[in-house]
N, C-alpha and C positions, 0 to 999 in steps of 0.2 A: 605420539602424534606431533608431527611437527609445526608451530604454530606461527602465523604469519604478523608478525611484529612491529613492519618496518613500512614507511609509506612506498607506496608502488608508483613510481614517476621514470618515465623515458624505457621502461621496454623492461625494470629490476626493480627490485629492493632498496633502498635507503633510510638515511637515518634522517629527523628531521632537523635541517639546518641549527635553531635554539636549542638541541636536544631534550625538549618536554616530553614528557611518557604520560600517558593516561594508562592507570590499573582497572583491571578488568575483574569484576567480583563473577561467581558460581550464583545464581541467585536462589539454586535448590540447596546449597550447603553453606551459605554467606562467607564463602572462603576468597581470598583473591589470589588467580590462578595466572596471570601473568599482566606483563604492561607493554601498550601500545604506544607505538609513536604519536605523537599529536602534533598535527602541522599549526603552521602559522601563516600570515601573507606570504612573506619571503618562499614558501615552501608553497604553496597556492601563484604565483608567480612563476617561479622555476616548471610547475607541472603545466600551464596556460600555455608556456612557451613552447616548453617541448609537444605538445595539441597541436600549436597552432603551425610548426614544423613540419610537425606530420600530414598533417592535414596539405600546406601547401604545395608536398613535395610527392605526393601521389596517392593520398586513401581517397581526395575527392574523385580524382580520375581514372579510380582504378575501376575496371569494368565491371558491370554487376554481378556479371556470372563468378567474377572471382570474388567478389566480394561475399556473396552467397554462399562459395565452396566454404569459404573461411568459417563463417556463422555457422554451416553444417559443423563443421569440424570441432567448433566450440563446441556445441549440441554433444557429441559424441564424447568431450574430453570430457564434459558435466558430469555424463552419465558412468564415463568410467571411473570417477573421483564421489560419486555420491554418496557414501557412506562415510567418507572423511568430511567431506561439507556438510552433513548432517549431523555428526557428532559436534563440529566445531558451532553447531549453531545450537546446540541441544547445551553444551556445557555453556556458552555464553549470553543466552537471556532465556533458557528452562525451557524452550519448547521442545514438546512429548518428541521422544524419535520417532515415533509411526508417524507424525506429521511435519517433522524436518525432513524427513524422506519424502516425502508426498509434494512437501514443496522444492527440493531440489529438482527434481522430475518437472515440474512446473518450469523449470528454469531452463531447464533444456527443451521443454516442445516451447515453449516462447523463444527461443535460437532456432529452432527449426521454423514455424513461423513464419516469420521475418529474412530467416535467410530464401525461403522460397518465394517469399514478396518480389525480393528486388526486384525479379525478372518481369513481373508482372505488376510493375508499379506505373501505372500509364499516365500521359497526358491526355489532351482533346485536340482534336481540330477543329475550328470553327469559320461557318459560314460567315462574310462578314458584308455589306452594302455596296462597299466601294469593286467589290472582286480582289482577285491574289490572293493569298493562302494565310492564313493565320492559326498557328497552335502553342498550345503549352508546355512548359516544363516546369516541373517539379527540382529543385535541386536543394544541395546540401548548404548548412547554413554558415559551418563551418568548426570552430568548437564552441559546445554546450557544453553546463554543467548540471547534475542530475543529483538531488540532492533526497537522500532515501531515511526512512524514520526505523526503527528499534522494534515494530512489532512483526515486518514481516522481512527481515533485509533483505534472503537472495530473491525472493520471486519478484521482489518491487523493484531492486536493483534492476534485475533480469528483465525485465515488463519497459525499462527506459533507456541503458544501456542498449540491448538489441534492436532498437526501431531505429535510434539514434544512427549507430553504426548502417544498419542497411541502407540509410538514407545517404550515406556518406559524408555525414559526420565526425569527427571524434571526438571524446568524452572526457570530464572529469568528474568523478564518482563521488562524492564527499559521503562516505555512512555516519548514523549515528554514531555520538561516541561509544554509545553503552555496548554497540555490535556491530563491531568492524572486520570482525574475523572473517565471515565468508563474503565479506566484499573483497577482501584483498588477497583472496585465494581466488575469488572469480577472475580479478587482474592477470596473476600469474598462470591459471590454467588459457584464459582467450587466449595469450601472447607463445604459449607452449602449443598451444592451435593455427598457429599461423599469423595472428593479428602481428603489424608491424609495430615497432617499439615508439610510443609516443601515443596512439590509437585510442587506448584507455589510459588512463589516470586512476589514484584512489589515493585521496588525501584525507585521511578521520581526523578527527581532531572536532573540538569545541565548538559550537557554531558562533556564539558569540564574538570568538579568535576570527576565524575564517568566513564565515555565511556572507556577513557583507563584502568582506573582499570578492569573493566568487561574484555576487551580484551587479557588482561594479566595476569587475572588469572589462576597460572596454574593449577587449580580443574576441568574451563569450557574447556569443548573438542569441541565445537562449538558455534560460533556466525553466529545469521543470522541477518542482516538489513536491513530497508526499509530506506529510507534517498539518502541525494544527494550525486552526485557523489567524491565531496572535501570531504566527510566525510568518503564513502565507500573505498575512497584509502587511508585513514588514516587508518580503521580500517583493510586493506589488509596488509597493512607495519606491522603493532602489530604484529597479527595477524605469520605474517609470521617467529618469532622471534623463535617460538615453533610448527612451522605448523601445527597451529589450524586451524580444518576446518573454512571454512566462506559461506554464502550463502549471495549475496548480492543485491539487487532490489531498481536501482539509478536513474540517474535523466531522460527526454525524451522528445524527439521532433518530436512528432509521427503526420506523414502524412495521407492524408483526401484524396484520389485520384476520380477525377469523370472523368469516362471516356461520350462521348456523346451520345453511347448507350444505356445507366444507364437512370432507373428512375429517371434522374435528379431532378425532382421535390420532390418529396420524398426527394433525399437525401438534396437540398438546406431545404427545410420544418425541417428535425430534425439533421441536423447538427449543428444548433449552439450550443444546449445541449453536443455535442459530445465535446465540446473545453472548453463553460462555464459552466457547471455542476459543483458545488462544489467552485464557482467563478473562475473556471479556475487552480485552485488547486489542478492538479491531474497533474501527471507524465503519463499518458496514454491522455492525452490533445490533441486531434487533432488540435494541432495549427500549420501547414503549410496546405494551401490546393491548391491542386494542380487538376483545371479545364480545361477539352479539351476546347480550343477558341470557338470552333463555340456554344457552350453553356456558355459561360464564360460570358460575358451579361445580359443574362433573372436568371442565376443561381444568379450572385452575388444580382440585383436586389432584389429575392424572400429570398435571404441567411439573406439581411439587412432587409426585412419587417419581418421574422419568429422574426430575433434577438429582432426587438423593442420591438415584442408583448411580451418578456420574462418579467416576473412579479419580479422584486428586490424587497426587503422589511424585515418586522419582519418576522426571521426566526419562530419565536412561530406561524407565521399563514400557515396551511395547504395549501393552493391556494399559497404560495411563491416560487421559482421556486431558485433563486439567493440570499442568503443572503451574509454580509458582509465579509469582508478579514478577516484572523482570528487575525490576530495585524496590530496596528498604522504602524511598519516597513516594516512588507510585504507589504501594501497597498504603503507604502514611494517605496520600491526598486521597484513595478510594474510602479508607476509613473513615476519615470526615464527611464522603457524603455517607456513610453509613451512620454514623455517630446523627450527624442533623438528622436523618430520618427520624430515628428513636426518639428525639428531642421533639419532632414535629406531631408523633403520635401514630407513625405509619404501624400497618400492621407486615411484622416477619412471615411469611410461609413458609421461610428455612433460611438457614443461613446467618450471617450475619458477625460472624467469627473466623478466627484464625483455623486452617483446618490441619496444620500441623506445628509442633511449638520448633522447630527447624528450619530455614526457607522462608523466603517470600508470600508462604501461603493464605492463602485467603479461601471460604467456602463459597458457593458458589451463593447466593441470596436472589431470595423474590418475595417485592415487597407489594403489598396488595393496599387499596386505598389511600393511595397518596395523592394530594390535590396537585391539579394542574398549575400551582402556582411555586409549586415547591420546586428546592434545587434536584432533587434528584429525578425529576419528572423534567425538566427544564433543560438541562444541562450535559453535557456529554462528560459519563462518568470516568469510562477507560477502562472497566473492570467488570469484576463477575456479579454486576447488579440489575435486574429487571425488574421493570413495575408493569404491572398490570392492571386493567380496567375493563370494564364492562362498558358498553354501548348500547341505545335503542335504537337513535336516527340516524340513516347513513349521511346526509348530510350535514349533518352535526360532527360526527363521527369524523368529517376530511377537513372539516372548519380545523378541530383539534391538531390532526396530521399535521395541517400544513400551518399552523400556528408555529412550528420550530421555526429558528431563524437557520437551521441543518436543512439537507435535501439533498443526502447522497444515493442511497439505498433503500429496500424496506420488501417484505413479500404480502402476499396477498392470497386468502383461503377462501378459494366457493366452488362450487361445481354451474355456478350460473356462468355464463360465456360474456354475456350479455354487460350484468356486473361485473366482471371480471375487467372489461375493456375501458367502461364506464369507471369506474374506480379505478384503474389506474392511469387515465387520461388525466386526469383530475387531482392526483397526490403528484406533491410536487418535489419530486426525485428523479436524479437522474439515471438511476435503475432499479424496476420493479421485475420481483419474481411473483409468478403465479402459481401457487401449490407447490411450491419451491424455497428453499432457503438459499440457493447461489445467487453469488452476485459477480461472482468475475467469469469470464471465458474468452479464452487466446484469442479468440477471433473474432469478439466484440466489444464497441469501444464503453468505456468503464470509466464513469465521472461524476461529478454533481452539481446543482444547483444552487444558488443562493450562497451562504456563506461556508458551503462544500466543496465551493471550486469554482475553476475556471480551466477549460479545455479536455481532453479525453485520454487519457491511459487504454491501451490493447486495443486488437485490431488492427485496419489497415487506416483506421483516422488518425492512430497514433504517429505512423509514419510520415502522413502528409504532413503532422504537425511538430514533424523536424526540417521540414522542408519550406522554402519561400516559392510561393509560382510567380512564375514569369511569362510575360504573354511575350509571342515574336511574330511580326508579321510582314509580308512577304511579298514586294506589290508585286502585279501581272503584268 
């Protein structure tokens, strides 16, 4: 397989100007399996320029319909490369191929999407006092930079780059360093699709090196990020110097609620995937769960037999469910809130060790009675950790919820409709599922509140907000 190495600036490959290479570790065999370019300003400059080229010299003006063919086209080259972009993403931060597959696919109906938007991306017209005509437009902002984090790269890539582009736009991509590989294969396949050279960008490298260069230059008229919440109030302060837009999607502590009306069963059966999917790696992580007492018992019982049967292992094999942390240090910093637990006196249900002496790995743990005061009850772990609790009063019960200073995500269990509506009026997240574990879908907008974020990923809100409206009006 041939692996893509080199930063992707003006339409090709290169090398980065200081020549720095970032090595890219296996995190199922802690082997290191090649090294990446790493940009710097200089190299974050040169890619700005060539954006902002592009950009003036006809992606803003190029008509929708063709802009759409394009994004189809991407859509198509995904799906015919998806087995190389899912290996590439399975050997560089260990996730399972059945679900590096699953989100490639993700990557292209999010190019399909959006390239079906354009056409149908409207303004208004509006009635106005005086008489004469008055209406909107929506246009491009110019270049952005989209800045993607290490647990999910191409869907989240794919989910900012594609609105961006439909909007008329063009992009510079920065991926985590730990996973730059299918960022910078997505570069070269758009551009093998038809995108013009200049369109997209992907510069990896350090964020420390490059993050504030990107934020402060003043060519890009928006950044968006996915990353934590220390990072998204850095890039708010930049950010804020020249009141560039910003889109931001931080970190979460998103609640699992089963009320005792609920298919309990059911939801104890496939909630453990809702917290350890991706090892626990996700910012939509159902890691607080919060169970009515009189089922709090037989749930947590059925919640730790599901969890054992979860299959850890080589991510290269299909049947693995759980593979490794994607570095030596994240696996180190989830230990520590493991380690505090045991010091604090939490009680184990499982877990709580390494589950193979090779790899990143870690088991999957759920820890029962742990006080609301503690870190791991408190704090956004990043790993395959869940606590659980028992509940009497529902209003008690959302006091606790929304006690986080999180409020991304979170699902909710009842067969009451009633409750159902009521409780999640009232939890304060920016998406609730009901007798459900999803929290993303192409075609609704995907955010959070509080110190979760600021602004919407997917759907058609994501597009407007690559876009500035403009009112024009028309006297009679």
């Amino acid at each position: 397989m041939n692996l893509p190495t080199q930063l992707f600036i003006d339409g090709g490959f290169r090398d980065a100007k200081a020549g720095r290479r970032t090595a890219l570790t296996n995190p199922a065999t802690e082997e290191v399996f090649c090294e990446v370019a790493a940009a710097d300003v200089a190299d974050v400059n040169a890619a700005v320029e060539s954006a902002s080229r592009a950009w003036e010299s006809g992606w803003r003006d190029l008509a929708p319909g063709k802009r759409g063919e394009i994004l189809f086209n991407v859509a198509r080259v995904l799906r015919e490369n998806l087995e190389e972009l899912a290996l590439l993403e399975t050997q560089n931060i260990g996730k399972p191929i059945s679900d590096a597959r699953d989100e490639v696919g993700l990557g292209a109906r999010i190019f399909e999407f959006y390239a079906g938007g354009v056409t149908r991306f409207y303004g208004q017209t509006i009635p106005v006092a005086r008489g004469g005509f008055d209406f909107t437009l929506r246009q491009p902002m110019g270049v952005v930079a989209c800045i993607v984090p290490w647990n999910f790269p191409f869907p989240i890539a794919s989910w900012k780059v594609a609105p961006a582009l439909a909007a008329g736009n063009c992009v510079i991509l920065k991926p985590a360093s730990l996973s730059p590989l299918t960022a910078l294969k997505l570069g070269e396949l758009a551009h093998a699709a038809g995108l013009p050279p200049g369109v997209l960008q992907v510069v990896p490298g350090p964020g420390s090196a490059i993050g504030d260069a990107l934020v402060t230059h003043p060519l890009i008229r928006k950044v968006s990020l996915t990353g934590s919440t220390e990072v998204g109030r850095r890039v708010m302060e930049l950010a804020a110097r020249d009141f560039k837009r910003i889109s931001l999607e931080l970190g979460g502590k998103s609640p699992n609620i089963v009320f005792a009306d609920a298919d309990w069963q059911v939801a104890a059966d496939t909630s453990p995937m809702s917290v350890f999917a991706n090892s626990g790696q996700d910012c939509c992580a159902r890691s607080r769960m919060f169970i009515e007492r009189s089922v709090y018992e037989p749930f947590v019982e059925k919640f730790i037999a599901a969890t054992k049967q979860l299959i850890v292992g080589d991510p290269m094999k299909t049947e693995t469910q759980l593979g490794p942390m994607v570095s030596a240090s994240q696996r180190a910093s989830v230990e520590e809130f493991i380690a505090d637990a045991r010091k604090q006196g939490s009680r184990f249900g499982c877990g709580g060790g390494r589950a193979h002496p090779k790899g990143y790995y870690l088991e999957p743990t759920v820890l029962l009675g742990v006080p609301k005061t503690d870190r791991c009850w408190r704090e956004e772990i990043f790993g395959p950790v869940v606590c659980l609790t028992p509940f009497d009063d529902e209003d008690q019960m959302i006091r606790d919820v929304n006690a986080s200073p999180y409020g991304l995500s979170g699902s909710i269990w009842t067969n009451d409709l009633r409750r159902a509506l009521r409780v999640s009026r009232r939890i304060e997240s920016g998406v609730i599922s009901i007798n459900s574990h999803s929290s993303v879908h192409v075609e609704a907008p995907f955010g959070g509140l509080k110190q979760s974020g600021i602004g919407r990923d997917l759907g058609m809100t994501a597009m407007e907000g690559y876009t500035e409206l403009k009112n024009i009006y028309v006297a009679g």
